[in-house]
N, C-alpha and C positions, 0 to 999 in steps of 0.2 A: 627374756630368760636370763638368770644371772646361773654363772658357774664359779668354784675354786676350782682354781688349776695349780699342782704345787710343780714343781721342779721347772720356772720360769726364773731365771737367771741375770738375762741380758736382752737388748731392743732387737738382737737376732732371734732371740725364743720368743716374743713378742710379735716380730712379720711371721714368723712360721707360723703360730697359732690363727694369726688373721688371715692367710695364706688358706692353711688348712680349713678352716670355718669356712671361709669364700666360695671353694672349690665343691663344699657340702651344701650351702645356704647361700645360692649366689644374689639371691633378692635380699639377704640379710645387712644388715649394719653391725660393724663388730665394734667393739672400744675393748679394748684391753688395758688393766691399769696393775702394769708391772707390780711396784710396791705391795698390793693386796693381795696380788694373784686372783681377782677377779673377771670376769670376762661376762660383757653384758653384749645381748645379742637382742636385738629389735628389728620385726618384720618377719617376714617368709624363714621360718627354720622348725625343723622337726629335733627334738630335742633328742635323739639317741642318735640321729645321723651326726649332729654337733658333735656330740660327748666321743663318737667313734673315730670322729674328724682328728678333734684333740687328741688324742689314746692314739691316732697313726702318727703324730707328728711328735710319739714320744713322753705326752706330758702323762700326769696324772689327773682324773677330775675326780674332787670329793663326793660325797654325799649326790652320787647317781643317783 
């Protein structure tokens, strides 16, 4: 699954998001690519547990 995530800033908003994902989708594989604000997620993840992951850790995700 690919997401935008806006208000990623720094490679600290970057571990939280992977952080956060992890602790939702722990069979997941995250990449995160600061620059885009995209966040691709491969494997075991339920896609509203992700999106809410994100959303606890602060960010925003687009086009939910």
């Amino acid at each position: 699954m690919e997401l935008t995530v806006k208000g990623m800033h720094c490679e600290g908003c970057v571990g939280a998001v992977r952080r956060f994902v992890a602790a939702a989708a722990p069979r997941a594989q995250v990449r995160v690519d600061l620059g885009s604000g995209r966040v691709s997620i491969t494997g075991e993840a339920e896609r509203q547990a992700v999106i809410a992951a994100i959303e606890r850790a602060g960010y925003l995700v687009e086009g939910k």
